[in-house]
C-alpha positions as CSV (number, residue, x, y, z in Angstrom):
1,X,104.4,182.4,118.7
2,X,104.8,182.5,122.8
3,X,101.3,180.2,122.7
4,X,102.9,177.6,120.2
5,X,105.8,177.5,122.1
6,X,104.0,176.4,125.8
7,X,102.1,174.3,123.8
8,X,105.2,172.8,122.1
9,X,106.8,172.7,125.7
10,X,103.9,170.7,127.1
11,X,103.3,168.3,124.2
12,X,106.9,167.0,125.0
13,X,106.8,166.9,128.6
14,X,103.7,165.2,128.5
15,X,104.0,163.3,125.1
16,X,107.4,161.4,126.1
17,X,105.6,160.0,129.2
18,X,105.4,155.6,129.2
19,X,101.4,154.8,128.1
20,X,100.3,152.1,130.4
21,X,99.0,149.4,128.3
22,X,95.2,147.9,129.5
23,X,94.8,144.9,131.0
24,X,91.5,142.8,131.3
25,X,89.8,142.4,134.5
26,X,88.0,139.9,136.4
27,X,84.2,141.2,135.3
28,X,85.9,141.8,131.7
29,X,86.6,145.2,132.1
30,X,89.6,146.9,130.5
31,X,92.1,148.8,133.3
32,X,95.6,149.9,132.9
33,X,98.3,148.1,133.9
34,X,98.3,151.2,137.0
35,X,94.5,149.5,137.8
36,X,93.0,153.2,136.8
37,X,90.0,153.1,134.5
38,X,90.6,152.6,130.7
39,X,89.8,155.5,128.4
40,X,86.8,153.3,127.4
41,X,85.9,152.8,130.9
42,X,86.0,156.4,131.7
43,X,83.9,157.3,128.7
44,X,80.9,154.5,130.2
45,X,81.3,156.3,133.3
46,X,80.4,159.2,131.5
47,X,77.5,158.4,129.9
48,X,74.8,158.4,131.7
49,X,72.1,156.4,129.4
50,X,71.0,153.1,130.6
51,X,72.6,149.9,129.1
52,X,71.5,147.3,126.8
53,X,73.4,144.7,127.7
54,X,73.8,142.2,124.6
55,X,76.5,139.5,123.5
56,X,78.7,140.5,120.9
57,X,76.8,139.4,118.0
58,X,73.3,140.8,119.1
59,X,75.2,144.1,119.7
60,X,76.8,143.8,116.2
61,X,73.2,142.7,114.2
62,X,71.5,145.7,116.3
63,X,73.9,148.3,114.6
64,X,73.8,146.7,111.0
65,X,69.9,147.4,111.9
66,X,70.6,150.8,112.8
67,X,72.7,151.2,109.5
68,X,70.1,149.9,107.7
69,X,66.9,151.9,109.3
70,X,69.0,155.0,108.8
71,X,69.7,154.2,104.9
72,X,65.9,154.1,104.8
73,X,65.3,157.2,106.2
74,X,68.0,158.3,103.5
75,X,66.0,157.0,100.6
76,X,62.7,158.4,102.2
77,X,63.6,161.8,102.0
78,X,65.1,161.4,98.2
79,X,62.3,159.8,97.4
80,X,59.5,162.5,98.9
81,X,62.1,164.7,97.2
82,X,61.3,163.5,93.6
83,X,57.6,163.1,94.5
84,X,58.4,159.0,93.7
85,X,55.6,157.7,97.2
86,X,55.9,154.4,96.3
87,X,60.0,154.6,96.5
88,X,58.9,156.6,100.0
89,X,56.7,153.9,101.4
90,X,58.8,150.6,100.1
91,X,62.0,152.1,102.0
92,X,59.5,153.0,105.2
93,X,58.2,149.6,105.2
94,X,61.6,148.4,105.7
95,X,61.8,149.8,109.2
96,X,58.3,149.1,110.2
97,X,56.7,146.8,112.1
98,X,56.6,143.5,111.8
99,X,56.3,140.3,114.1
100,X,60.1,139.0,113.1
101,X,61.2,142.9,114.2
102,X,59.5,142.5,117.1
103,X,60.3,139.4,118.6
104,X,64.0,141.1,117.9
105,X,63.0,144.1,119.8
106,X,61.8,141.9,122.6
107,X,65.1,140.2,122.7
108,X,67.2,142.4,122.8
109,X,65.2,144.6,125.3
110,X,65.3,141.6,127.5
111,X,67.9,143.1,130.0
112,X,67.1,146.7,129.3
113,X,63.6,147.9,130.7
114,X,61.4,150.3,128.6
115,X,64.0,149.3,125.2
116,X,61.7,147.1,124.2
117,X,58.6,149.1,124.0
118,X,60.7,152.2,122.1
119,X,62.3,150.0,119.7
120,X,58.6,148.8,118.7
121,X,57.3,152.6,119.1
122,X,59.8,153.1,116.2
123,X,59.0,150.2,114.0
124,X,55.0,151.7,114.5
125,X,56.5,155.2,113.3
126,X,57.7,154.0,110.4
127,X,54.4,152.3,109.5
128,X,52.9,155.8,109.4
129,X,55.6,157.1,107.1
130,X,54.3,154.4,104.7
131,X,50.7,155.3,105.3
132,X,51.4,159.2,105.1
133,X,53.4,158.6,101.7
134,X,50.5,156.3,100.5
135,X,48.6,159.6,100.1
136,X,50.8,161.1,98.6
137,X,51.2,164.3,100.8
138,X,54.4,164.9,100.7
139,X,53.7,167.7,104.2
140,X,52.2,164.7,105.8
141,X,54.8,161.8,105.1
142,X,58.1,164.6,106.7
143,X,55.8,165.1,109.4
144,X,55.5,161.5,110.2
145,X,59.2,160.6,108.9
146,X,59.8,163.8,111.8
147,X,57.9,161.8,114.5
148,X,60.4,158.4,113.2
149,X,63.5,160.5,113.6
150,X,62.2,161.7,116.9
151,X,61.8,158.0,118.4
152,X,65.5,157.5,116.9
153,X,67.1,160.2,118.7
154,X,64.6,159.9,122.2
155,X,65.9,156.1,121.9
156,X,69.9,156.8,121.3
157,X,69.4,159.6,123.9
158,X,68.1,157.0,126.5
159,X,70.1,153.7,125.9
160,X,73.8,152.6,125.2
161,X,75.0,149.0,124.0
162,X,76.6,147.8,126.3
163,X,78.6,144.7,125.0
164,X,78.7,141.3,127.9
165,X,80.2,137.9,127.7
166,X,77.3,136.7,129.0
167,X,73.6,137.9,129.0
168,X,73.6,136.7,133.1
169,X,76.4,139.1,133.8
């Protein structure tokens, strides 16, 4: 009961105090009125992974992408679940390689060096997925959906969007 009470006492000396709304910048970034860094800004400080800087529309296309490679890696492991390999290496296919996906890659990589050649290690992954489950082997199609999932999280462990006005900033 003493705990709830100090934490009661400093929720309302703390809680009652005036929020500084943000303000924009000059280089875009958002600052409290005070000038100290933003939440958001303190968060990027944070993380340490390099950035991928991209216009607001490449940024929003790259996580639809991301949406849709991991709704494929959903239906992959359903699919090796039931025993149904062709299910397994249509919805692998989807995030393989292909020279659309990599002329994507390339672009968005542009201002991000190494991006580039992860995003198409993925899309290569994901080919073997589809040749693994073309055997049928269910052992052999986890272990390359594994190796997928791997270049995922290596990838989302490396780099961060990193949303610009402009792709000279």
């Amino acid at each position: 009961m003493k705990t709830q009470r100090i934490v009661l006492a400093i929720m309302l000396c703390f809680g009652c105090r005036e929020v500084e709304k943000p303000t924009a910048s000059d280089h875009g970034t958002v600052r409290s009125a005070g000038g100290k860094p933003s939440a958001s800004e303190a968060l990027d400080r944070l993380d340490q992974r390099r950035p991928v800087p991209l216009l607001p529309m490449m940024a929003a296309h790259q996580k639809e992408n991301m949406r849709e490679h991991l709704q494929a890696v959903q239906e992959v492991i359903a699919a090796v679940a039931v025993g149904d390999f062709d299910k397994t290496a249509a919805a692998a296919k989807r995030m393989g390689f292909s020279e659309t996906m990599g002329q994507m890659c390339a672009h968005m990589g542009v201002g991000a060096p190494g991006f580039t050649e992860q995003a198409l290690a993925f899309h290569h992954t994901a080919d073997d997925v589809a040749t693994a489950a073309g055997t049928r082997d269910s052992a052999a199609t986890l272990s390359a959906l594994a190796k997928t999932l791997h270049a995922c999280t290596n990838c989302h462990a490396t780099f961060k969007q990193q949303v610009v006005a402009s792709l000279s900033d």
